[in-house]
C-alpha angles and dihedrals in degrees: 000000000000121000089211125071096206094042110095108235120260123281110234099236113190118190111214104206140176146126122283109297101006091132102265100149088043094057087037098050089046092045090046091061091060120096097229082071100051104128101032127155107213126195123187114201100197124190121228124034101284117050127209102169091090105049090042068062107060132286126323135236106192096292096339127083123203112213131209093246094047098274132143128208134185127200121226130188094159131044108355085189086059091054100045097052085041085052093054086042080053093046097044095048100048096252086127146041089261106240137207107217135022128212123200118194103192128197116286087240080060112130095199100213096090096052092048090056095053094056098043098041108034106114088218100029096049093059091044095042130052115192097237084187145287117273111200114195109208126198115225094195100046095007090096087052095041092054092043088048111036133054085210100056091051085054095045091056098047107050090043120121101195121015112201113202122216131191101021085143087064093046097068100241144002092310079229082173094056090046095044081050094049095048086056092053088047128007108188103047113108104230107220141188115246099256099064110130122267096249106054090046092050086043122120136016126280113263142171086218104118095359110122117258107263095060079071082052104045090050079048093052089054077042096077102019088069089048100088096253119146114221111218085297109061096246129121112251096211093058089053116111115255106198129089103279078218086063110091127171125204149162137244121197147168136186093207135068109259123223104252096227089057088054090058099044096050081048102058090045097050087044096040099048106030105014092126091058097054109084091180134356118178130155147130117262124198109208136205100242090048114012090164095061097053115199128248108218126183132178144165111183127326087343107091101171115223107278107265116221116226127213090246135320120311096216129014090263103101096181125120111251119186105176111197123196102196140176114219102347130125113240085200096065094040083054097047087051095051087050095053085046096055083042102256098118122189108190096186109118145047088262088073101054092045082059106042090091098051106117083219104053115099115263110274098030 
């Protein structure tokens, strides 16, 4: 309660997490059809310059995305901090239906301890919002290799309070190893099935009790990175990039409807040759046998799931939009190689001619 009369009380604010392809929109899209999140505010921090997670979400309206149970979400690929105190302006001043919780779903490159101290330490943010808690959404399948691989996932994991783990039916067993490893990296977090109800999972408050020690040193750490310091360069560390410098992400897109047996086949090139340099791809494709029903198509790795066919187009955009976040891995080649397979070749570098003995590349590149 506030303490203040005249203070509005705080807004439960819960943060949805997990590396690339864990299954967060999956878990988002099925909680979001429960009545316990009717009046719920989204947003949707995407990673790469065009963002698909929304609209995998429902329809647009400019930034702001009305939702079938009365929900909004916003998407953000700039200052989450920004968005959270314009949502409140839009909120104050009638602009929009007001809410009672928000929901952010972050990038899966998110290293959640930003986020967490902004929350906690704004001086504005942290009286209109409260932390309700941290849902990390681990992968059984991928989720032993993302932890071995990326700083994040092991962060996501560990200030989580509550992990939620997918795809437990694809990895062959209980993944009894990944759960024994997720209760080291934080023992008090339940680890929970994907179905379990919307309540229980948006339940509680966010808390260091029974979190391991570094998650107190990585919100010190923010601590001082937001506090105007200069390292030996001159440069705030708060304002450095904090992703791999390796990790690109990139867009593939095309005006026209694409024949469905080129799409495989680009696919099982790309996957066949360079699947352990994709960390997500995710995107909605138009072919050419049904370019009204556009297809839904995810992959991590080697694993690229069967495209999905929606009922229509979920914004007035009917292109067809693949985006790739990839590790090492040139966007310039992977582009070369979608243009030869919608039969726009550019033979003009030494990529070309690598390929040009694959049994799978299109005739002429």
């Amino acid at each position: 309660m506030s303490d203040d009369p005249r203070r509005p009380e705080p807004i439960p604010l819960t943060v949805l997490t997990g590396f690339l392809g864990a299954g967060k929109t999956t878990l988002l899209n099925r909680l979001l059809r429960d009545p316990a999140l009717a009046d719920t505010v989204v947003i949707v921090n995407e990673f790469g310059e065009i963002g698909l997670d929304h609209l995998l979400i429902e329809s647009v309206e400019e930034d702001m995305i009305l939702l079938g149970a009365g929900c909004l979400c916003c998407t953000v690929r700039g200052d989450l901090v920004a968005a959270l105190e314009d949502l409140l302006r839009k909120r104050d001043n009638g602009r929009v239906t007001p809410f009672r919780r928000v929901v952010i779903e972050t990038t899966g490159l998110a290293d959640p301890a930003p986020i967490l101290h902004a929350l906690i330490a704004h001086p504005y943010l942290s009286l209109r919002y409260r932390l309700q808690g941290v849902v990390t959404v681990v992968d059984a399948v991928n989720g032993a290799a993302s932890l071995d691989a990326h700083p994040e996932a092991v962060r996501q994991a560990a200030v989580a309070d509550r992990i939620i783990l997918t795809k437990t039916d694809l990895a062959g067993g209980d993944a009894a190893d990944l759960r024994a490893r997720l209760a080291q990296l934080n023992p008090a977090a339940p680890i929970d099935p994907p179905d379990v109800p919307a309540e229980t999972l948006l339940g509680g408050w966010f808390g260091l009790d029974g979190k391991i020690a570094q998650v107190r040193d990585w919100l010190g750490a923010e601590a001082v990175a937001t506090s105007g310091q200069r390292d030996d360069q001159g440069q705030d560390p708060g304002a450095v990039d904090r992703h791999d410098a390796a990790i690109r992400s990139f867009a593939l897109t095309s005006d026209t409807p694409i024949r469905r047996a080129a799409f495989e086949m680009f696919l099982e090139l790309l996957r066949s040759g360079h699947g352990g340099a994709i960390l997500r791809m995710k995107g909605l494709v138009a072919f050419a046998d049904a370019p009204e029903r556009p297809a839904v198509v995810h992959g991590v790795g080697h694993a690229v799931h069967a495209p999905v066919s929606l009922p229509g187009w979920p914004d007035a955009d009917h292109s067809s939009r693949l985006v790739l976040i990839v590790r090492d891995l040139d966007p310039g080649f992977v582009g070369k190689l979608w243009d030869a397979f919608l039969g726009r070749p550019r033979i003009d570098s030494p990529d070309a001619a690598a390929l040009s003995d694959n049994p799978l590349a299109p005739p002429g590149f």
